[in-house]
C-alpha positions in Angstrom: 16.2 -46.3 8.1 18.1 -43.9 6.0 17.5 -40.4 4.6 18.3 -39.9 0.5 19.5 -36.7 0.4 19.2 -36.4 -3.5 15.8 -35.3 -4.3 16.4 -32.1 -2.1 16.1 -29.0 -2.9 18.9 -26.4 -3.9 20.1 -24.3 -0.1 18.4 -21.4 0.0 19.3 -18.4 -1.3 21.3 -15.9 1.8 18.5 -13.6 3.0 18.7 -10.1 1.3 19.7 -11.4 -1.8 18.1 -9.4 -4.6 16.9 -10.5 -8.2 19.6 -9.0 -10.5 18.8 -5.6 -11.6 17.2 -5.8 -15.2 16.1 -9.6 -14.7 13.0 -10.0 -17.2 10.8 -13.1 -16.4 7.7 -14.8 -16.2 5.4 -13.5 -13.2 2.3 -14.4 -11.4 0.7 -11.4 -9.0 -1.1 -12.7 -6.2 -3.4 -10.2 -4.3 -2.6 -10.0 -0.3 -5.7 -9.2 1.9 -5.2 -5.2 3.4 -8.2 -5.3 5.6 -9.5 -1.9 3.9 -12.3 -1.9 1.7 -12.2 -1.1 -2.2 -14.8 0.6 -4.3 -16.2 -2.5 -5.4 -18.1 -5.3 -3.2 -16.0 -7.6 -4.6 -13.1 -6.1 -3.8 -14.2 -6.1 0.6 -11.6 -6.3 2.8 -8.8 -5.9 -0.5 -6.8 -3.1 0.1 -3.8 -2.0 2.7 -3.9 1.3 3.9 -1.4 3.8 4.2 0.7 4.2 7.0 1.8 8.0 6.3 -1.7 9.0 4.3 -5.0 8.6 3.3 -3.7 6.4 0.4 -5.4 2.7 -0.2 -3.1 0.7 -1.8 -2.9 -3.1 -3.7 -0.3 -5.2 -1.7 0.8 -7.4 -4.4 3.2 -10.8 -4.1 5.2 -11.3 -7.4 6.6 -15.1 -8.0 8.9 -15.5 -10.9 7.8 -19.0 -12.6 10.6 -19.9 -14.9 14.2 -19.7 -15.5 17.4 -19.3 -12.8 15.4 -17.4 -10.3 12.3 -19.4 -10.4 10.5 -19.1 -6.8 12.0 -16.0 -5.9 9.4 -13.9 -4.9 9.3 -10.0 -4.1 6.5 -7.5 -3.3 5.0 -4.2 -4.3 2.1 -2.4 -3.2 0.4 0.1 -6.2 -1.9 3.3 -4.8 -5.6 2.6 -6.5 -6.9 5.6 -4.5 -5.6 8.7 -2.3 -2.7 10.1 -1.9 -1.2 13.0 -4.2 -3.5 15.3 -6.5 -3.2 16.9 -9.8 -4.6 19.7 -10.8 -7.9 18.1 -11.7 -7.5 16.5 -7.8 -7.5 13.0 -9.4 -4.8 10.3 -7.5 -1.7 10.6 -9.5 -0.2 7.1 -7.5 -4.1 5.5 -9.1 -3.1 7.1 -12.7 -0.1 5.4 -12.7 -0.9 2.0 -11.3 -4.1 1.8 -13.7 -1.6 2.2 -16.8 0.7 -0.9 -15.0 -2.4 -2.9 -14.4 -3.4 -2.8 -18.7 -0.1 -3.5 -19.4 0.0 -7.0 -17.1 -3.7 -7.5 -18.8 -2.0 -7.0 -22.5 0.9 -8.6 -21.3 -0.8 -11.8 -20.1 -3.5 -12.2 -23.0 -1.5 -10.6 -25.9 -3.1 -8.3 -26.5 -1.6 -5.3 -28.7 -1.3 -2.2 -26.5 -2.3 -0.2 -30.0 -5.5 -2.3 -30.4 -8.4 -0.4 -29.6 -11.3 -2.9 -30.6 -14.2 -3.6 -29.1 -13.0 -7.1 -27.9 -9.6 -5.6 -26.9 -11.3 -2.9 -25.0 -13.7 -5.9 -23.2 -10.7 -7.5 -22.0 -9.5 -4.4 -20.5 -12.4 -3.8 -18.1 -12.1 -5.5 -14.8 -15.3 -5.6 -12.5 -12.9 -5.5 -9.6 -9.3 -5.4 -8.9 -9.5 -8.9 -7.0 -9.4 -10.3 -10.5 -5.8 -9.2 -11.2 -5.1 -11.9 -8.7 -3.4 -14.7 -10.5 -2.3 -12.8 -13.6 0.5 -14.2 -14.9 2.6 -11.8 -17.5 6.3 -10.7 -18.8 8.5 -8.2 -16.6 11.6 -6.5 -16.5 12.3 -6.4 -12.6 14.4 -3.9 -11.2 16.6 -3.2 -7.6 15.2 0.1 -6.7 17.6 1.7 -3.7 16.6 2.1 -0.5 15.9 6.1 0.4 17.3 5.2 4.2 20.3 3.4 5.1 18.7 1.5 7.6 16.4 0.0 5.1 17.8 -2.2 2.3 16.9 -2.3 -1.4 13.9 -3.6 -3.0 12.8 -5.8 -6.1 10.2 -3.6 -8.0 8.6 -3.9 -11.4 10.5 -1.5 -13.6 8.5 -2.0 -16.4 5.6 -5.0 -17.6 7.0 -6.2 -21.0 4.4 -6.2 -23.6 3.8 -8.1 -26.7 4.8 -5.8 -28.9 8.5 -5.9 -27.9 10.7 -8.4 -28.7 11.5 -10.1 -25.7 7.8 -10.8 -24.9 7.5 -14.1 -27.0 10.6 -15.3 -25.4 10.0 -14.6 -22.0 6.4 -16.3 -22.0 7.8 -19.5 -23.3 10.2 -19.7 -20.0 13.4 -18.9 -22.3 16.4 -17.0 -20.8 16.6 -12.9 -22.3 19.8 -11.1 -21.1 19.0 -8.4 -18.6 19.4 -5.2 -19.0 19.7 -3.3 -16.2 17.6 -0.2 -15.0 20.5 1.3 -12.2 23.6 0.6 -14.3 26.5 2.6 -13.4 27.3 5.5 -15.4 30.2 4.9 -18.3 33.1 6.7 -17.5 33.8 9.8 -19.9 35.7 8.7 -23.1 39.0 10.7 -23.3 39.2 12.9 -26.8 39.7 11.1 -29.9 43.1 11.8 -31.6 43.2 13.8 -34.6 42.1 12.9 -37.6 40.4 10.0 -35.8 37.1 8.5 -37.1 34.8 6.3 -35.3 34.1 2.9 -36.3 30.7 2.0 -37.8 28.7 0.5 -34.9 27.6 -3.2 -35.1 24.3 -2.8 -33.4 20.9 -2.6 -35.3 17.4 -2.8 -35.2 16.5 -6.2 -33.2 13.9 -8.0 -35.2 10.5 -8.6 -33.3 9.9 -11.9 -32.0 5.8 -12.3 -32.6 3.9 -12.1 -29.3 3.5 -15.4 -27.5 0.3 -16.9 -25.9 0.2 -16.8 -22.0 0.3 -19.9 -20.2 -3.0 -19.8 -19.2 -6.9 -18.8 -20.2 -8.5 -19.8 -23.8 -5.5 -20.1 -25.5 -2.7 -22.8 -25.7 -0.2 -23.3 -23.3 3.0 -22.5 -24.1 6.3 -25.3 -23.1 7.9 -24.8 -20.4 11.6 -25.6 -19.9 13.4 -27.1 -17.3 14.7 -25.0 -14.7 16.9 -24.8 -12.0 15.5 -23.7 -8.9 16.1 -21.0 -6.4 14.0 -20.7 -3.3 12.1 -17.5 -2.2 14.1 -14.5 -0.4 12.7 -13.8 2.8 9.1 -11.7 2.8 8.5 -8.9 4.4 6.9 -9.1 8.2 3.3 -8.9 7.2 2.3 -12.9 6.1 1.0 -13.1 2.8 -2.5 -14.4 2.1 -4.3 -15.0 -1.1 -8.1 -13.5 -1.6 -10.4 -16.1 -1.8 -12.1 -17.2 -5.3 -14.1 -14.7 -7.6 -17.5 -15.4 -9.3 -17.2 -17.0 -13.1 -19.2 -14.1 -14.3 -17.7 -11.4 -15.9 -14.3 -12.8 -15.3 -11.0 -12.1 -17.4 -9.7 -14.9 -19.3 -7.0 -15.8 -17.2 -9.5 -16.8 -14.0 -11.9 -18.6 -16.8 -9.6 -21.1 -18.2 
């Protein structure tokens, strides 16, 4: 008996290690049971609630699919209701996470954010928030900084990349985007220019927009995928992560009907 040692995986990753600030890649969401009840029947038993509020949040597992860091996973959990006021004594954390959640929807269908058609509208309307699980969409992932030194950074979304910007296509088809990171270090102060001194012309221009790309799933094509190297997961947080079971075919966006 022997053991072949080839077909193994690469070592895993040390435990912390973060996703590169400004990372953008291809990301699937999967839902993790809370135990709290949304405002949906469908959506029983969904939510996580707040441990410092009366905030009921989406606990949300991101994967990355393609490219260097493929398998690394991170989590985020978005406030659907509770928490903060405005004025009008609406849920400013739900305001904000209901403009992330079209975005991964117009991210992962291509849709134009500016289209306002009926259809485009249709697509936008989810009978429950248990049918976000399994979207898969473009994202520009961040390292947001821990507020307490005895708690270490986090991988957040800093931004859902939609097809109207020029690395969607790119990113969709599994190909590699430079990052650009969110929590860059400030340039240092350029000393004063010497007299009579006149700046170069700069290089830079207006990147031309790659055409949006098809998502990998739902109604449309799939897209190739390239070969990757692959990186296992970083460590989850202590809570295990479970997947909400399956959601009628009625009604359902066209990433569950494919």
């Amino acid at each position: 008996m022997s053991y072949d040692l080839n077909d193994a995986q690469p070592q895993m990753a040390p435990i912390g290690e973060l996703i590169p600030d400004g990372t953008f890649a291809k990301v699937r969401l999967t839902v993790r049971l809370g135990g709290v009840d949304g405002a949906t029947p469908m959506d029983a038993k969904l939510l996580k609630a707040s441990q410092s509020s009366d905030a009921k949040m989406l606990d949300c597992e991101f994967t990355i699919l393609e490219g260097p860091h493929a398998r690394r996973k991170f989590w985020q959990s978005f406030t659907v209701a509770g928490g903060k006021v405005d004025e009008k004594g609406q849920s400013i954390g739900w305001k904000i996470s209901k403009s992330t959640f079209r975005a991964m929807v117009d991210s992962a269908l291509g849709l134009d954010p500016r289209d306002e058609s009926p259809d485009a509208k249709a697509k936008r309307v989810l009978p429950g928030l248990k049918h976000l699980d399994g979207i898969v969409f473009a994202a520009r992932i961040m390292v947001e900084p821990a507020s307490n030194p005895q708690y270490r950074d986090q991988n957040r979304i800093a931004n859902v990349v939609l097809p109207d910007e020029p690395q969607h296509a790119a990113i969709m088809r599994g190909q590699a985007v430079p990052p650009e990171p969110v929590n860059a270090p400030p340039r240092k102060a350029a000393s004063a220019p010497t007299p009579g001194w006149q700046a170069p012309t700069p290089a830079w221009g207006a990147q031309p927009q790659a055409p949006a790309a098809a998502p990998a799933w739902g109604a449309q094509a799939p897209v190739p995928q390239q070969p990757t190297q692959q990186q296992p997961a970083q460590q989850p947080p202590a809570s295990p992560p479970s997947a909400p079971g399956g959601a009628p075919a009625t009604g359902m966006p066209a990433w569950l009907n494919g």
